[in-house]
C-alpha positions in Angstrom: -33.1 -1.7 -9.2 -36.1 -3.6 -7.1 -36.1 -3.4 -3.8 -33.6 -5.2 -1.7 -35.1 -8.2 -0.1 -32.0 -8.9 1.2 -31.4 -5.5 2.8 -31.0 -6.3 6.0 -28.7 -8.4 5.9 -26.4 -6.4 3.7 -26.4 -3.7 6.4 -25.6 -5.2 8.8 -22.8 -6.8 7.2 -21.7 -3.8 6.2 -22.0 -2.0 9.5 -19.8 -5.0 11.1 -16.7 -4.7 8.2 -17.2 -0.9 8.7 -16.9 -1.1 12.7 -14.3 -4.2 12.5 -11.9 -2.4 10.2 -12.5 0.8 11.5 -11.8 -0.6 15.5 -8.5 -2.1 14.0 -6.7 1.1 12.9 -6.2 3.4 10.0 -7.3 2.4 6.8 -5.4 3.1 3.8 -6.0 5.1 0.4 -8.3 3.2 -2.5 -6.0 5.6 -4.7 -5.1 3.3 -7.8 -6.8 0.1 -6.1 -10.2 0.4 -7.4 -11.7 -2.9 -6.8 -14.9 -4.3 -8.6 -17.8 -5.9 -7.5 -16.4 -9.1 -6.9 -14.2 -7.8 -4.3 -10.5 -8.4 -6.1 -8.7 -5.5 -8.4 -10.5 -4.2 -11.5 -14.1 -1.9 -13.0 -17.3 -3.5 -12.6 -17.0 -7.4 -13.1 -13.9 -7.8 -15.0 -9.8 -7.8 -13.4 -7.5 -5.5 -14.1 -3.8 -6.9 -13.5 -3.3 -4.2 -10.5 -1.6 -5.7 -8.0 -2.6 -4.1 -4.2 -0.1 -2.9 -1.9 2.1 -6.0 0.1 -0.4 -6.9 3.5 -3.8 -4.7 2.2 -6.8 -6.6 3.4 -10.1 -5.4 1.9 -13.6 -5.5 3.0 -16.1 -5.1 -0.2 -20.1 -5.5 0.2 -21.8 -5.3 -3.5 -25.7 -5.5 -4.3 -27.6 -6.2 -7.3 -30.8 -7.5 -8.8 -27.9 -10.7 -9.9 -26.8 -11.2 -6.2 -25.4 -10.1 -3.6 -21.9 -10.6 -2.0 -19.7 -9.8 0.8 -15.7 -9.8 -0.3 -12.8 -9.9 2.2 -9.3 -9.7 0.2 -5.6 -9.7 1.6 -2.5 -9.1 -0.4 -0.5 -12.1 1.0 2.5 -11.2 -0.8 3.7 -8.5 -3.3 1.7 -9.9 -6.5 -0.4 -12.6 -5.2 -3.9 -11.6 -4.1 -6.7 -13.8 -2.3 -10.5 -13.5 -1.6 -12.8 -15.6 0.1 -16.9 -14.1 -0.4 -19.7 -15.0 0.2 -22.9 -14.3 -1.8 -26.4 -14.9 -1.9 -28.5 -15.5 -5.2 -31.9 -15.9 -4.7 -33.8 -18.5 -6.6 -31.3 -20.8 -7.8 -30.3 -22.8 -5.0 -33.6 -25.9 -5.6 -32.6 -27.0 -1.4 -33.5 -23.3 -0.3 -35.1 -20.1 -1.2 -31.6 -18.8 -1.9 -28.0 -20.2 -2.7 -25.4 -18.8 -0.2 -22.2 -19.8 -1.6 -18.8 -19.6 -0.5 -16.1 -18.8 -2.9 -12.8 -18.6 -3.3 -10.3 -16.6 -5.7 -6.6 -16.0 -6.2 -4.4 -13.6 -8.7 -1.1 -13.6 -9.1 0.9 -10.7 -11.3 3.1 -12.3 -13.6 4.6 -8.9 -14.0 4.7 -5.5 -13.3 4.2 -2.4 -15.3 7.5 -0.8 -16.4 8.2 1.3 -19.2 6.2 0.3 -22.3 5.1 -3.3 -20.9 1.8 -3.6 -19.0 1.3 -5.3 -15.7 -0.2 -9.2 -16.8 -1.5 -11.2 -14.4 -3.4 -14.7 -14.3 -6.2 -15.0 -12.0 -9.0 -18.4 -10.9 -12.5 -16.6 -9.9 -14.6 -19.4 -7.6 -12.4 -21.8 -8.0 -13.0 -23.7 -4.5 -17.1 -23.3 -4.0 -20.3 -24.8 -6.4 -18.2 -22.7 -9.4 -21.7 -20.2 -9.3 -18.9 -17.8 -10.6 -16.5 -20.5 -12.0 -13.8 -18.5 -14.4 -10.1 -18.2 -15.6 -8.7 -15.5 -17.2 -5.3 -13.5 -18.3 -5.3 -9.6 -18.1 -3.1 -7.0 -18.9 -3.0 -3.1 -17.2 -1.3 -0.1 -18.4 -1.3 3.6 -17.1 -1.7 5.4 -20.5 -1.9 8.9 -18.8 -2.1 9.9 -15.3 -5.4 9.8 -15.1 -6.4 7.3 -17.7 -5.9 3.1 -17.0 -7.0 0.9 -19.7 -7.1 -3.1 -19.2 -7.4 -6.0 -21.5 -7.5 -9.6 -21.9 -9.1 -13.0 -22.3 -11.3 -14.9 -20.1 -13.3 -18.4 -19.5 -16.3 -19.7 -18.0 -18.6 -16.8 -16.8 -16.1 -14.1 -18.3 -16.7 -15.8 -21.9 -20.5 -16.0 -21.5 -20.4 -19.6 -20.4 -21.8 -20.7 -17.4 -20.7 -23.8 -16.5 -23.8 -25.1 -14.9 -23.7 -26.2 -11.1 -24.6 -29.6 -9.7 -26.4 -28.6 -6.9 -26.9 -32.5 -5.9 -23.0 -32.5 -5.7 -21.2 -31.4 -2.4 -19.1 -28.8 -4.3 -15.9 -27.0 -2.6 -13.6 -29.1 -4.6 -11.4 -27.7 -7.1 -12.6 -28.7 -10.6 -9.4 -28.3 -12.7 -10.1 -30.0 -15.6 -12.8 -26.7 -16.2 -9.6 -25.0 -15.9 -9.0 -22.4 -18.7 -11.7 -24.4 -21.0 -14.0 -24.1 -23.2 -14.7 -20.9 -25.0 -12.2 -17.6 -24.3 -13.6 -14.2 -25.2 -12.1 -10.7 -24.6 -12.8 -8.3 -22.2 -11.4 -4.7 -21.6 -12.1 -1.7 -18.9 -11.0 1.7 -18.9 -10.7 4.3 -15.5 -10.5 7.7 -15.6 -9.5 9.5 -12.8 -11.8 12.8 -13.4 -10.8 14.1 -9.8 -8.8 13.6 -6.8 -12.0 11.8 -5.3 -13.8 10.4 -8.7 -13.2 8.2 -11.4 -15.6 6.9 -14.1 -15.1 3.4 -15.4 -16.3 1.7 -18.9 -16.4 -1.9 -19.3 -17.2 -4.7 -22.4 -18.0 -7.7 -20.1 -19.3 -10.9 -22.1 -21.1 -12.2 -18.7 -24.7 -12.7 -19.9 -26.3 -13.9 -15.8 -27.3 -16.9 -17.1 -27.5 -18.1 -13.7 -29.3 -16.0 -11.9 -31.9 -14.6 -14.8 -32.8 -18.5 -15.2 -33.4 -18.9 -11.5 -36.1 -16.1 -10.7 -36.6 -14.5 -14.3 -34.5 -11.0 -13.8 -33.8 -10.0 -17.1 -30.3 -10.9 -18.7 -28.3 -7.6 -19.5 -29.4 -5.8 -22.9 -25.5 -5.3 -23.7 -22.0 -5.9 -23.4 -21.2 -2.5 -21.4 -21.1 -1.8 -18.1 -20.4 1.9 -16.9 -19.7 2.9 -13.2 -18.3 5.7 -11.2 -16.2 5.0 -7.8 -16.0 8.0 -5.3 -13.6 8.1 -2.3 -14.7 9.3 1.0 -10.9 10.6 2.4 -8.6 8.0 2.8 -10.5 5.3 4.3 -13.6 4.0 2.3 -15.1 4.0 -1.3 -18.7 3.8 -2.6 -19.7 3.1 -6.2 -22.6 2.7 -8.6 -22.5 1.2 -11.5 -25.2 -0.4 -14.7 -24.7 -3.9 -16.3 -25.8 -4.0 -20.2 -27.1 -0.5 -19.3 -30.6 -1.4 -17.5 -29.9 -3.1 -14.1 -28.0 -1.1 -11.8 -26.0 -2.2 -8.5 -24.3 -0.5 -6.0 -20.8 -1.2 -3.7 -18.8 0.0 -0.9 -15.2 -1.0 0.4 -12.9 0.0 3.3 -9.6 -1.0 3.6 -6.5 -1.1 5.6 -2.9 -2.3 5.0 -1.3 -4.6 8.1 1.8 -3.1 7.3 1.0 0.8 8.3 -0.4 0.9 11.8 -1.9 3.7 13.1 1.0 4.6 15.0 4.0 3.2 13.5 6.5 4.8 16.8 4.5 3.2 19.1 3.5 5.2 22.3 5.5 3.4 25.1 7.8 5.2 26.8 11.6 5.7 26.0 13.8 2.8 26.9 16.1 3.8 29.7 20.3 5.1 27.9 22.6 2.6 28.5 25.0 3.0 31.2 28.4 2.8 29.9 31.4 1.6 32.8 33.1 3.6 35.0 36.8 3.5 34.1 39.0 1.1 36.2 40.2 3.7 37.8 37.6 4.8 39.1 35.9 1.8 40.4 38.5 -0.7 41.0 37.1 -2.9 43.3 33.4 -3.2 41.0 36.3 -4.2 38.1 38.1 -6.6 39.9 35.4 -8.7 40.5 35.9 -8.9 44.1 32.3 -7.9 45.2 31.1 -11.5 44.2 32.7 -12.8 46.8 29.5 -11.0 49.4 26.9 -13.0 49.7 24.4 -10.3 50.1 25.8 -8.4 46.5 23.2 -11.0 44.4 20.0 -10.8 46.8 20.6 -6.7 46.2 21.3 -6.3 42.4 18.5 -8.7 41.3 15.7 -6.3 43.7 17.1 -3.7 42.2 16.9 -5.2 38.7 13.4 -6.8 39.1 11.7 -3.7 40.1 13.5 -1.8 37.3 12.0 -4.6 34.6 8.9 -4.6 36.0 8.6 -0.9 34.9 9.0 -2.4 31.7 6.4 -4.7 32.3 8.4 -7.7 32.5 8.8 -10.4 34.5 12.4 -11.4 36.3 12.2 -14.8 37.3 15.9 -15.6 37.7 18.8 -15.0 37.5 22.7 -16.4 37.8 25.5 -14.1 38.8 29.0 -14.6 39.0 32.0 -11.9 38.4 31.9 -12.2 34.5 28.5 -13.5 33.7 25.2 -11.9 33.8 21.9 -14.6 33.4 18.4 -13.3 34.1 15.1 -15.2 32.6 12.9 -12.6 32.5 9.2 -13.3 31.7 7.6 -10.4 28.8 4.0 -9.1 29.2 4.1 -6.3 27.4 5.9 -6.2 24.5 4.8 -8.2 21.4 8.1 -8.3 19.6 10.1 -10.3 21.8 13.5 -8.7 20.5 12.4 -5.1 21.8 11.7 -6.7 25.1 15.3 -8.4 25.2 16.7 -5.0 24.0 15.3 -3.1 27.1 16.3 -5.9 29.5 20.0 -5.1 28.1 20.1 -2.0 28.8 18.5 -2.1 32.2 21.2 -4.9 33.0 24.3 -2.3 31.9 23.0 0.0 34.7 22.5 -2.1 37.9 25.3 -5.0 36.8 28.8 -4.2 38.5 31.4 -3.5 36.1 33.2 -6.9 35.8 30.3 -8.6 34.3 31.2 -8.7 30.4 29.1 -11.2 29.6 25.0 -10.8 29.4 22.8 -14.1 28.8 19.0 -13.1 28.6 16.6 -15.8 28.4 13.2 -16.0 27.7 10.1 -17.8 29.8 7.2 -18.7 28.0 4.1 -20.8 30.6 7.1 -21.5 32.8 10.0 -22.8 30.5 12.7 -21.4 29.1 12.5 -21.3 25.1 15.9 -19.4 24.1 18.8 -17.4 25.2 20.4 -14.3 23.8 23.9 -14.1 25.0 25.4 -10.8 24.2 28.7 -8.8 25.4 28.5 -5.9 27.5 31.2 -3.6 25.3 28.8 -4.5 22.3 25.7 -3.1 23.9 27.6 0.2 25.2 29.6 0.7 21.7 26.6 0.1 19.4 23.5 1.6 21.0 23.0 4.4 18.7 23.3 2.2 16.0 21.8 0.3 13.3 20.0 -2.5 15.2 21.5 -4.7 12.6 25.0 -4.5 14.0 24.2 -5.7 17.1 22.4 -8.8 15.9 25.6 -9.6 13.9 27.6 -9.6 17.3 24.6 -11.5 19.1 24.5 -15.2 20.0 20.8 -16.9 20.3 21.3 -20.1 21.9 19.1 -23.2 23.5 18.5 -22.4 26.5 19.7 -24.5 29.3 17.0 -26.1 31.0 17.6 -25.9 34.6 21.2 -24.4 36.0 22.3 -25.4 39.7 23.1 -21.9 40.2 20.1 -20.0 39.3 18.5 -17.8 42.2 14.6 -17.8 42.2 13.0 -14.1 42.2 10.8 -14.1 45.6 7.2 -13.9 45.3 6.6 -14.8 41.4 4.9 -18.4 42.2 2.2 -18.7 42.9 0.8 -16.2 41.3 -2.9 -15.3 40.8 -4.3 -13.2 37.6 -7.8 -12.4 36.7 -9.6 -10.2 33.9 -13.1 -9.7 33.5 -14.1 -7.9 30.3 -17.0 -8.4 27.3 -17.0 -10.6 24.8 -18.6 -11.3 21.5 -19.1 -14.5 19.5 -19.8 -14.2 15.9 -21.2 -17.0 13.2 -21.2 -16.5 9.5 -21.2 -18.2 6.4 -24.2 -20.8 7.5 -26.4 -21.6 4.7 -29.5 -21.9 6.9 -28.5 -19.2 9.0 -25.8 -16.7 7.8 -25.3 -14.1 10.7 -25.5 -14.7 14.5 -24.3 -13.2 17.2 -23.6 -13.3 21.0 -22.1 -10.4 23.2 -22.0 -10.9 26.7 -19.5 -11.0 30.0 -16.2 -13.3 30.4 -14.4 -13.5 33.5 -11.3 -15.5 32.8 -8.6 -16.9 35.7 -5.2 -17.8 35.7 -3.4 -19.8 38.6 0.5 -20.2 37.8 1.1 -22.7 41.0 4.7 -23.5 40.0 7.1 -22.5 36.4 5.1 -24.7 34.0 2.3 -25.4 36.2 -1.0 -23.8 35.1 -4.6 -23.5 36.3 -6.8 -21.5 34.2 -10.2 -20.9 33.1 -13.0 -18.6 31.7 -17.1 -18.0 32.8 -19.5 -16.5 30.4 -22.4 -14.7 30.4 -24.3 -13.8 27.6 -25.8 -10.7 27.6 -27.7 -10.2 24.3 -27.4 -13.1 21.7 -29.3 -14.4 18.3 -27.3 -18.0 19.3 -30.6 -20.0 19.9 -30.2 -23.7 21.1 -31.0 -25.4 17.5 -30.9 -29.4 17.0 -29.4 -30.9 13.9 -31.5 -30.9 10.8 -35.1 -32.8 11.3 -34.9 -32.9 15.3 -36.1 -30.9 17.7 -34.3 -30.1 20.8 -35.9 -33.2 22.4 -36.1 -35.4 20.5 -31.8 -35.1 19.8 -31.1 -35.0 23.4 -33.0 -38.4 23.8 -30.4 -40.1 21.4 -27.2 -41.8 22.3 -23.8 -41.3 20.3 -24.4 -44.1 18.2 -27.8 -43.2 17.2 -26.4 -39.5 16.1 -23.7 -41.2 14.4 -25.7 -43.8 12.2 -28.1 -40.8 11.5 -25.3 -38.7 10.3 -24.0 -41.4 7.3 -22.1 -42.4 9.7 -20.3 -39.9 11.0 -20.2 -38.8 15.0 -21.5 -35.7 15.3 -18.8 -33.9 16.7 -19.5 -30.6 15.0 -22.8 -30.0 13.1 -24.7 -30.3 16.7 -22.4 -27.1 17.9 -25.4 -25.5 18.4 -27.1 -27.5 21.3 -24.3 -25.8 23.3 -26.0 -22.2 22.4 -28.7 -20.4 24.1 -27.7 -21.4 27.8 -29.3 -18.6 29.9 -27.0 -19.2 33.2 -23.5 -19.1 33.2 -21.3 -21.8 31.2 -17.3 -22.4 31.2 -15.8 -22.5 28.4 -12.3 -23.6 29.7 -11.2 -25.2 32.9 -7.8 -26.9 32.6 -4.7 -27.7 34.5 -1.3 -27.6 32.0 1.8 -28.6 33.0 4.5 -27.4 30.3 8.2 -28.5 30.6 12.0 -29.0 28.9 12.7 -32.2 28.8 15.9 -31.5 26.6 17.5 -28.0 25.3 15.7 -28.9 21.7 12.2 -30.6 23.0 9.2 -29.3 25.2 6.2 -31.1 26.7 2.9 -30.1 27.5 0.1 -32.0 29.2 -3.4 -30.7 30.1 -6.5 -31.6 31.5 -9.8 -30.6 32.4 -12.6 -29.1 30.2 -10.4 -28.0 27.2 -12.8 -26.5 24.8 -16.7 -25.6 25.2 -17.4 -29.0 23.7 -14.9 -31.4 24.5 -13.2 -32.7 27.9 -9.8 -34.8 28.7 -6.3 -35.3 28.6 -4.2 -33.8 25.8 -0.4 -34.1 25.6 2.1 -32.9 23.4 5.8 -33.0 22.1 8.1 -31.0 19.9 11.4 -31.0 19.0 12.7 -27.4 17.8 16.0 -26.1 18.3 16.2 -22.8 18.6 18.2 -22.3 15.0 16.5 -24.7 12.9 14.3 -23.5 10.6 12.3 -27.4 10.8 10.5 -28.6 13.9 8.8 -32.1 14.6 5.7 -32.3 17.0 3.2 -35.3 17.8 0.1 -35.0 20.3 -2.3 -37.3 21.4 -6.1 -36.8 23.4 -8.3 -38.6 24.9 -11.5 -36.5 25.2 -15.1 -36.6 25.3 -17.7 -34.8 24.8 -19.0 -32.3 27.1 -23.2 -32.0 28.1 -24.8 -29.5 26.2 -26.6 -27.8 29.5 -24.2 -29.1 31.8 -21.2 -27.0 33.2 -19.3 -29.8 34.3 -21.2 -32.9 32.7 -20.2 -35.0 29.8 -22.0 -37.2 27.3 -21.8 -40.8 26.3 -19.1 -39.8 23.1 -15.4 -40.7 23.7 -12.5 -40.9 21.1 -8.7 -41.3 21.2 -7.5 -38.8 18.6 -3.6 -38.2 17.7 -1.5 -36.2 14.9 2.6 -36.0 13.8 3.1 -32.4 12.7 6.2 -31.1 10.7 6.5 -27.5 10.9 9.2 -25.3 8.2 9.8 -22.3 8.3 10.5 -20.2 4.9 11.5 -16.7 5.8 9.7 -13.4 5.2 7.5 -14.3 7.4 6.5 -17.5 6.5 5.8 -20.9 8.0 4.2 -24.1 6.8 2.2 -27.2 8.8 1.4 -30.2 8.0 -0.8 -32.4 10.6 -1.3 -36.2 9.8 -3.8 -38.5 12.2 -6.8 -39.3 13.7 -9.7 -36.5 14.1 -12.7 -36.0 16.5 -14.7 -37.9 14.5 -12.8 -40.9 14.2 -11.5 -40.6 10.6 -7.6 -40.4 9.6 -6.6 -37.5 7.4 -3.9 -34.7 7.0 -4.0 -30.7 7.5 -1.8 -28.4 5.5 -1.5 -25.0 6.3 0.4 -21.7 5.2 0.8 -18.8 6.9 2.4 -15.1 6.7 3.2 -12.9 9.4 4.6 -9.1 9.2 6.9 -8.1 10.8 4.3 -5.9 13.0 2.7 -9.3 14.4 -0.2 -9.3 11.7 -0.8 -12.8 11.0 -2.6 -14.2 8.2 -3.3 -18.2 6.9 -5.2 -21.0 5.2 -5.7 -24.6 5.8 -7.4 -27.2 4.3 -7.9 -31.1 5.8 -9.0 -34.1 4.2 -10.0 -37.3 5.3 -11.0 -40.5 4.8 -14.4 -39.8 4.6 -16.1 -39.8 1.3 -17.5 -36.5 0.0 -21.1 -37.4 0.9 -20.2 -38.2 4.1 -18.4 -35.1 4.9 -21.4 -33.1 3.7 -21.7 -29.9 1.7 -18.1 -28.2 0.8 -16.3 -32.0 0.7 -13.1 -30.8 3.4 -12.8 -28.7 5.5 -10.9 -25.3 4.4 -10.4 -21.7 5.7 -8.3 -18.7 6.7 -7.1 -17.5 9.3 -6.4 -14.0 10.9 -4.9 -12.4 14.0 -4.0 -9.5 14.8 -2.2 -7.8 17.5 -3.8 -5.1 19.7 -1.0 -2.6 19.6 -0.9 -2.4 16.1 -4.2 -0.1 16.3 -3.9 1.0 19.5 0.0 2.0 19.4 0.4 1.4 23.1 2.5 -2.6 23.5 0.7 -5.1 24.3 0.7 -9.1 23.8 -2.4 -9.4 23.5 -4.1 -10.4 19.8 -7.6 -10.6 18.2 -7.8 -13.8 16.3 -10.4 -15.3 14.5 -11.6 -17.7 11.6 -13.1 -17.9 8.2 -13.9 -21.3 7.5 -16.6 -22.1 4.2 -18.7 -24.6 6.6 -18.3 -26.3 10.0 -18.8 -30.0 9.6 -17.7 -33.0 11.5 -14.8 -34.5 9.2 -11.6 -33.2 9.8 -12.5 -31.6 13.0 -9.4 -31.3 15.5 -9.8 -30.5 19.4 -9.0 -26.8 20.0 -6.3 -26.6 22.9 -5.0 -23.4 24.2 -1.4 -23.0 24.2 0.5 -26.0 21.7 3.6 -25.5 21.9 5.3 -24.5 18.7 3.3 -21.1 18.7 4.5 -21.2 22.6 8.3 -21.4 21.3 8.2 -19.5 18.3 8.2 -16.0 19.2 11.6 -16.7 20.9 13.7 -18.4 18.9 16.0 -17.3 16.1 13.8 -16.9 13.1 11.2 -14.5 14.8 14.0 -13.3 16.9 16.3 -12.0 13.8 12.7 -10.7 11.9 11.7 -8.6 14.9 15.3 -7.5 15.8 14.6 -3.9 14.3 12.6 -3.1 17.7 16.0 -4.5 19.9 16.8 0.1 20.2 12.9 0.7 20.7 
């Protein structure tokens, strides 16, 4: 192998998926999921029709004289497996001393093993990208011994030996389906021995010849058709291999691994719930039965201290509540719990031990910025005869309702509003995927505010300091720094084919040495109706763009459809400036549907106007466990033409977020969330506003309500 020239780079690559994974929780077992050097389930370069285990996301970093690439996989469902890499080949790209190129692949299992039959699955290898790697192909597993998996099947494009050659003068990232499972098919098969609990040897016949890259800086194509490789395990958590292609050019790879569905501690470490309290007999507490007590109008003002200091244990909020000599309603506000059913569950039982006997009826609703988004209503004798039950039975005998928006008789909890919160803790910014530049980094201080005046009325913001950063202030392409900051809008935009650069100039906003402020804005969030919300805020929304945005959405709390529309007026924020803005302003505006499918899943669809001024539509899909782990993909197009949205044609990515007591077992809200996206261009660009509304509502109502309702006995 010659030396790496790209070593560098690969470690540090590989120290981030290392730490990130690593940081997140337990990783789980490579056992039977050997994955090859393109990141997805099989030996060397060739599939195998293994399908992963349901929510495993994968980190894989091979190297080679042919390339190198970075792999991130996720096991979105039970047989369907995705992978977004990126790769660097040096010499082929004619624009640069090296291509980095985005891909994109997907394999579905058509079946699983059983029996005699094999597992077959169909898989698309860079089929959204500049098709570097552009291949089809059908495969077939089978576990012939114990230790001993052989795999077999047909492939097309670079599987068959044929290379179907990029346009490199063509923005790529569009799906080319008529190359689709064309041209000429050839076999390929792999075999894995298991030799030890640890090792396993692998044996390929690949008919991948590197056309490519032997063309682009004169490596040597492989002497033969098989590739041989060993994979080693280090305990549960990581896997290194080695491995020859045509017996003379040798590689090596490492992955890590964890599964979204096997936290680190599955119990969780908060503390036991309080028992609940079953009623005294009538006997023995006639008047507390009789209801007479309601009649005192200090019995209210005394129960609801005693129940607010009792949920604030629990790290929730009581609002309000309604009392009368039946009926129980308390809006209770959760900040620690990330499954809103456990958080209901506890409020239940704390309401059994300080509610007077008489009160058969419990209505628990939640508050999300200030409104209420649903109600559980739920009877006492349920919660007393079914506690040490299967949480199933009491979500049978549960009603989730709209909430009311604003009952007459509701008592305000003294001292919630105002309230002031503030945090000051590090923060890191991370860029990837940049063709010019492919890592960056920033690490620094944020101290973020929050000011919640009245229910729904929000002033927040956040302050940054970097601390250490490769984020230098960089002008556009063919500018310097000032000679772009001596242009007005329009000269960007006619510069730009014609596009306002909304964007690809994100980098005049890096490499401030003072403080800058990311967000500053005033929300006011409301409920209009018991099916529709509102939200309104302004100030300086995002680190590049100021205004007004405002928002609806219709979603009752059982309907599995929602309806949202939102329009801004923003503009664009000075690059040096905390509180300055440019000469750019643009009205921008979408209708968004919103379904949601079960298991987990939820659609989007966005149609309207974008930052830049063209008129386009977002789809997105998404899967969350039932842990909080969220995962999704989106792509937008526009109405502008492929050469005017630049390299990659639309704008496309994934999506990931996960929550912070899935690693650390203790319950928390909070998540860390993040992006993938194959380039940052102006087209299809949307303003980034904290806190829309359907995520706002979502947790609460019935769907995520009924998929969380394991946790109501936690």
């Amino acid at each position: 192998m010659h030396r790496p020239r790209f070593r560098p780079l690969l470690l540090t690559t590989t120290a981030l998926l290392t730490a990130s994974v690593t940081a997140l929780g337990v990783p789980m077992t490579l056992s039977a999921q050997t994955l090859n050097s393109y990141g997805m389930p099989g030996a060397i370069d060739t599939p195998t029709a293994v399908a992963p285990a349901e929510g495993q996301f994968s980190a894989d970093v091979s190297y080679s004289d042919y390339g190198r690439r970075v792999t991130t996989s996720f096991q979105v469902l039970p047989r369907l497996t995705t992978a977004l890499r990126y790769s660097r080949i040096k010499g082929i790209d004619p624009n640069r001393d090296a291509l980095y190129d985005r891909s994109f692949d997907i394999q579905f299992q058509v079946f699983e093993e059983s029996g005699w039959r094999p597992s077959v699955a169909v898989g698309l290898r860079d089929f959204l990208g500049t098709g570097i790697y552009s291949s089809e192909y059908l495969v077939a597993t089978k576990q012939v011994t114990p230790s001993i998996r052989v795999s077999g099947g047909i492939g097309w494009g670079r599987l068959a030996g044929a290379w179907r050659r990029t346009d490199y003068n063509d923005e790529g990232g569009k799906p080319k389906v008529e190359d689709w499972f064309s041209g000429p098919a050839r076999p390929f098969a792999s075999i894995e021995w298991q030799a030890t609990d640890k090792l396993s040897v692998l044996a390929e016949y690949s008919n991948d010849d590197y056309e490519p890259e032997s063309d682009a800086d004169g490596t040597e194509p492989p002497d033969g058709r098989l590739n041989l490789g060993v994979n080693y395990r280090l305990g549960d958590t990581y896997q290194i291999g080695a491995y020859t292609i045509g017996g003379d050019t040798f590689g090596i790879r490492a992955s890590v691994a964890l599964n979204a569905r096997q936290p680190q501690y599955p119990s969780g470490l908060e503390p036991a719930p309080a028992p609940v309290r079953p009623r005294p007999s009538p006997a023995a507490d006639p008047d507390g039965w009789s209801g007479a007590w309601s009649a005192d109008p200090t019995a209210q003002p005394a129960i609801q201290t005693a129940l607010s200091t009792a949920l604030a244990k629990e790290g929730q909020v009581l609002e309000s509540m309604s009392l009368s000599a039946n009926r129980a309603e308390i809006r209770i506000r959760n900040t620690r719990y990330p499954i809103q059913a456990e958080a209901i569950g506890r409020a239940a039982r704390l309401m059994t031990r300080a509610l007077p006997p008489s009160v058969e009826t419990f209505v628990i609703t939640s508050m999300k910025s200030g409104i209420a988004t649903s109600s559980v209503e739920l009877r006492r004798s349920d919660v007393e005869a079914l506690e040490n039950t299967a949480a199933a039975r009491i979500a049978q005998r549960a009603n989730i309702l709209n909430a009311p928006q604003y009952p007459g008789d509701l008592l305000a909890s003294p001292g919630i509003y105002p309230k002031f919160s503030w945090r000051l803790a590090p923060y890191g910014d991370i860029g990837l995927f940049d063709p010019d530049e492919p890592f960056r980094y920033e690490l620094g201080a944020e101290l973020s505010g929050r000011y919640e005046i009245l229910p729904g009325l929000i002033l927040k913001g956040r302050v940054r300091q970097r601390v250490i950063s490769t984020q230098k202030k960089k002008a556009p392409k063919g500018y310097t720094i000032d000679e772009y900051l001596a242009l007005d809008s329009d000269q960007r935009t006619a510069e730009n084919n014609g596009v306002p650069r909304v964007r690809s100039d994100t980098r005049m906003f890096a490499g401030n040495g003072g403080p800058t402020v990311p967000e500053l804005t005033l929300a006011w969030y409301a409920h209009p109706t018991p099916t529709t919300y509102t939200r309104v805020t302004a100030g300086m929304i995002e680190r590049a763009f100021g205004g007004v945005s405002a928002e609806a959405l219709w979603k009752p709390v059982d309907s599995r459809l929602a309806l949202g529309a939102e329009v801004n007026r923003v503009r664009k924020r000075d690059f040096d400036s905390v509180l300055g803005f440019q000469d750019y302003e643009v009205t921008t505006g979408h209708v968004s549907a919103y379904y949601d499918f079960g298991n987990g899943i939820w659609g989007q669809v966005d149609v309207g106007k974008y930052l830049a001024g063209d008129k386009g539509a977002t789809v997105s899909l998404n899967r969350e466990f039932a842990n909080g782990w969220r995962i999704g993909a989106y792509a937008t197009k526009t109405n502008l033409s492929d050469e005017q949205y630049g390299e990659g044609s639309f704008d496309k990515g994934i999506t990931m977020s996960v929550p912070l007591t899935w690693a650390l077992g203790t319950p928390s809200t909070q998540r860390v969330t993040g992006d993938l996206r194959s380039l940052s261009r102006d087209g299809g660009s949307r303003l980034r506003v904290d806190g829309r509304l359907y995520e706002t509502v979502r947790e609460t109502h019935s769907g995520k309500l009924y998929e969380g309702w394991g946790r109501f006995w936690r």
